[in-house]
N, C-alpha and C positions, 0 to 999 in steps of 0.2 A: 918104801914107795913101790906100787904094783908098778910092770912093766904094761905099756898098750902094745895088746898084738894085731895082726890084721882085723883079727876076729872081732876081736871086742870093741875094732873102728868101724865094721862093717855094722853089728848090733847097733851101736850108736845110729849111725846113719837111717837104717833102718827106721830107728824109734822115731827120729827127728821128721824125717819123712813121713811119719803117719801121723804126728802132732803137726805138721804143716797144712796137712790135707785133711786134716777132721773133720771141717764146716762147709767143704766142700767135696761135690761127687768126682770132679776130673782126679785120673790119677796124679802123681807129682812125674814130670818130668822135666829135667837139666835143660833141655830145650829151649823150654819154655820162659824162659829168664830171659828180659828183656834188654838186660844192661850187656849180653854176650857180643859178640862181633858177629857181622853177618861174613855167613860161607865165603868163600872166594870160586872162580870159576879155577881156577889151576892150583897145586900146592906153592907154585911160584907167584902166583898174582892173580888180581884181573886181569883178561883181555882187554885193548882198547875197544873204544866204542866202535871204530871204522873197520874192525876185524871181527864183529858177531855177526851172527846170521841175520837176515832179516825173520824177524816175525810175522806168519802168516797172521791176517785177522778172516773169520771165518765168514764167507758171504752172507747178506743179510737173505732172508726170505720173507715172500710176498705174503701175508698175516691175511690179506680178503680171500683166497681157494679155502681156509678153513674154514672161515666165517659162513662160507655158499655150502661148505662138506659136515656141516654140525647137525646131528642125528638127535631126534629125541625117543628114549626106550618107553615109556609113558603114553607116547601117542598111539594111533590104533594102529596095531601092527607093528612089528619090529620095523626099526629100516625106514620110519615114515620123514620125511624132510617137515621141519618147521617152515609153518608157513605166517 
């Protein structure tokens, strides 16, 4: 009965790894496995909720200054405002 050494567990894996990912372009990664546990914020646990930080949310901006700043290259002269 042959002995399995690192080596020839690491081959395996290897192999198996590229018959998993045949049909597909992403590489394989352990990650990626859906059934894994999600991260924790500490190796001791999650934080509670009333101890994270607040989350900034990013201020909206006004979408009509571009709409008035929209340039057409096509028109006569570079730099011409659509009219």
């Amino acid at each position: 009965m042959p002995k399995i050494s690192f080596a020839s567990t690491m081959i395996v894996e290897d192999h198996l790894k590229k018959l998993l990912t045949s049909n597909t372009d992403t590489p394989f990664k352990c990650s990626n496995n859906k059934l894994l546990p999600r991260a924790q914020h500490s190796p001791f646990g999650d934080y509670p909720a009333d101890k994270m930080p607040a989350r900034r949310k990013a201020p909206k901006q006004d979408t009509t200054v571009l709409d008035q700043l929209q340039l057409s290259v096509t028109a006569k002269g570079i730099g011409k405002e659509i009219v």
